[in-house]
N, C-alpha and C positions, 0 to 999 in steps of 0.2 A: 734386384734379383727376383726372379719369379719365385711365391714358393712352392716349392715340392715337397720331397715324399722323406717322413721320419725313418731314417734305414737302424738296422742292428746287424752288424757282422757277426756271420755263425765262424768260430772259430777265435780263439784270441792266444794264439802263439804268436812265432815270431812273425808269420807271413802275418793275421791277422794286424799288429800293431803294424806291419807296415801298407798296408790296404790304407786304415786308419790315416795317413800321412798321406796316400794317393789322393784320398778323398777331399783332405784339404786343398790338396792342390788342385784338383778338378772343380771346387765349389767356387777358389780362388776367380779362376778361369772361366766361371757359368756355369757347372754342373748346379741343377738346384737343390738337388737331395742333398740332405743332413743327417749325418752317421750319426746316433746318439747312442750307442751304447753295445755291450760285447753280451754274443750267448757261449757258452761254451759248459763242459763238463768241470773241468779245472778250477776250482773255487780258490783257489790260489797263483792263477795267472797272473796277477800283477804286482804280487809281494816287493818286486824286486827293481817295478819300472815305475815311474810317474806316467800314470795315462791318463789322456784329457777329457774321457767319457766312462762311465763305468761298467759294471759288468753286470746284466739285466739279469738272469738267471743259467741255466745247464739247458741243454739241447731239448729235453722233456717237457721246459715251457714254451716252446715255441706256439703254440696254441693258447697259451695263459696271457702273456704279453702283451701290452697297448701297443704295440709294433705289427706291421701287418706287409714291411717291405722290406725284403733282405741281399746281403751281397754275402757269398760266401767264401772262406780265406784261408779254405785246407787244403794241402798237397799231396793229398791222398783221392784217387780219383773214385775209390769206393764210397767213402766215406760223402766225397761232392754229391754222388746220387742220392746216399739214402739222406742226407739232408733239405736236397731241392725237392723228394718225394715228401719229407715232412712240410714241405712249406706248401707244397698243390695240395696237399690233404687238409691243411687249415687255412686254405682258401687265400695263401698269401702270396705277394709276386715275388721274383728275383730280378734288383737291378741288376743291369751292367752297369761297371764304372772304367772310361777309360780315361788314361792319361795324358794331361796335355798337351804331354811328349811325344805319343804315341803316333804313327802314323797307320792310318786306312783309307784307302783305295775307295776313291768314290763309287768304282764296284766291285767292292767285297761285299760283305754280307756277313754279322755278326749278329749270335743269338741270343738271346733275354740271358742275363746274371752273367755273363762272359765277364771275366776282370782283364783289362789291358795295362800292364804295367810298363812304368817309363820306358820311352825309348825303344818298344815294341815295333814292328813292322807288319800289316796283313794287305798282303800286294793283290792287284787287279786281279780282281773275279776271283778272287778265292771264296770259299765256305765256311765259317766259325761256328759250331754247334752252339747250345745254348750251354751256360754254367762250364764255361772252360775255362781257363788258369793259366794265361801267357805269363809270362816272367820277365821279369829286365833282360832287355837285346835281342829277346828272341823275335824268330823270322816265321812267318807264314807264306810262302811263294805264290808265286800266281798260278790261278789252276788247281787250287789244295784244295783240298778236303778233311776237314779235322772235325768227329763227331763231337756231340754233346759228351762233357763233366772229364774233358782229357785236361793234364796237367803237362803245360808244356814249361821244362825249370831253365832259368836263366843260359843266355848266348847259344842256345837250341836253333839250330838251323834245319826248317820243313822246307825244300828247294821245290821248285815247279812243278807241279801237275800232280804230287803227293798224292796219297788216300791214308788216312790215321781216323781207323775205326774206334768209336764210342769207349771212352772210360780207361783211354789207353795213358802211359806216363811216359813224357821223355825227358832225359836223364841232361843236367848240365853240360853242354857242350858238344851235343850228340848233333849227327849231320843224318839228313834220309837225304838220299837221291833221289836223282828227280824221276818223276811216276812210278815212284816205287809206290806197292800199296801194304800196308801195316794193318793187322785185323783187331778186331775190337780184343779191350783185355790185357793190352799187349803192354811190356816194360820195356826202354830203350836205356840200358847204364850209359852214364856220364862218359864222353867223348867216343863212345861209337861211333860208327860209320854202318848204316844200314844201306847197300846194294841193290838187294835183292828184295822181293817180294817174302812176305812173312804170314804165318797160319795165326789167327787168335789166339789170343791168351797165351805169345810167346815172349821169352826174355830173351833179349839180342844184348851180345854184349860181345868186341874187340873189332876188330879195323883189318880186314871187311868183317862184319857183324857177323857173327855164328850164332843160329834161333835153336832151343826146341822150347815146345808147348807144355808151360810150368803150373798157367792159370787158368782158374774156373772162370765160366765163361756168364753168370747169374749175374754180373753186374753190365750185359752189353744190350743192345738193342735199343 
């Protein structure tokens, strides 16, 4: 195996231990990067689990750290930003890791730190920002558009021709129709149906989705 690049996942909750497990399986498979260890706030994240790598320091050493290449493993799409800004500011990359489940469209297009978890789908000529957060079974259709540091949460269906602006979250089981456009900012709860076209920094939530505009808009662009 070729080698690569010593990663640390920002984040070591439940998503992060299972990144952690994606990672094996993609290194399995050829990935050459090797996870070595967890950053997070929680100095107590792992009291409770056997993990196979340890926990390197809290978010504040990202700068201190012999580590210089990161995937990050939260499902907060604030949060994704202000962490990939800590890693450009101390001059470090964000992998992508995707899974060797995962299906992408030899033209999609997928951005630096995107995580692709199993069994993901990103269909013909779609757009994946950079530092986005697909989840198990979820869909990206062809034609989409989903900006940088969105969290898309498991069996999420993004159908054809989409637009899902920067740092936006969609909710478990949540559908957008096809060329609907979604503005940065914006929350989709779990098993919506979004229709219609939506204003930034709106929560959509029931079937057909009802929006108004709940969130600040400081984390889009």
């Amino acid at each position: 195996m070729t080698h690569g690049l010593d990663v640390a996942i920002l984040g070591a909750g439940g998503f992060g231990r299972e990144v952690l497990q994606y990672s094996q399986d993609a290194r399995a498979a050829g990935w050459p990067n090797r996870v070595v260890g967890f950053i997070d706030n929680w100095s107590g994240a792992f009291e409770r689990f056997d993990v196979s790598v340890p926990l390197l320091g809290s978010f504040g050493d990202i700068g201190q750290i012999d580590v210089r290449a990161f995937i990050i493993a939260v499902g907060d799409p604030a949060l994704r930003r202000k962490l990939a800004d800590a890693v450009v500011d101390f001059r470090g990359i964000l992998v992508s890791l995707i899974h060797p489940t995962a299906y992408v469209a030899p033209t999609a297009q997928i951005g630096s730190g995107t995580v692709l978890c199993p069994y993901t789908l990103i269909a013909a000529n779609s757009w994946v920002g950079p530092n986005v957060a697909v989840n198990v079974y979820a869909s990206i259709g062809h034609d989409s558009r989903v900006g940088g540091h969105c969290v898309i949460s498991p069996y999420a269906a993004v159908t054809g021709a989409v637009s899902l602006g920067d740092g936006s979250f969609l909710g478990t089981h949540c559908t957008i129709a096809p060329a609907v456009a979604i503005g940065a900012c914006s929350k989709v709860s779990a098993g919506s149906v979004v229709t219609r076209d939506a204003e930034a920094g709106s929560l959509l939530i029931g079937n057909p989705a009802k929006g108004r505009v709940m969130y600040p808009l400081s984390g889009s662009g």
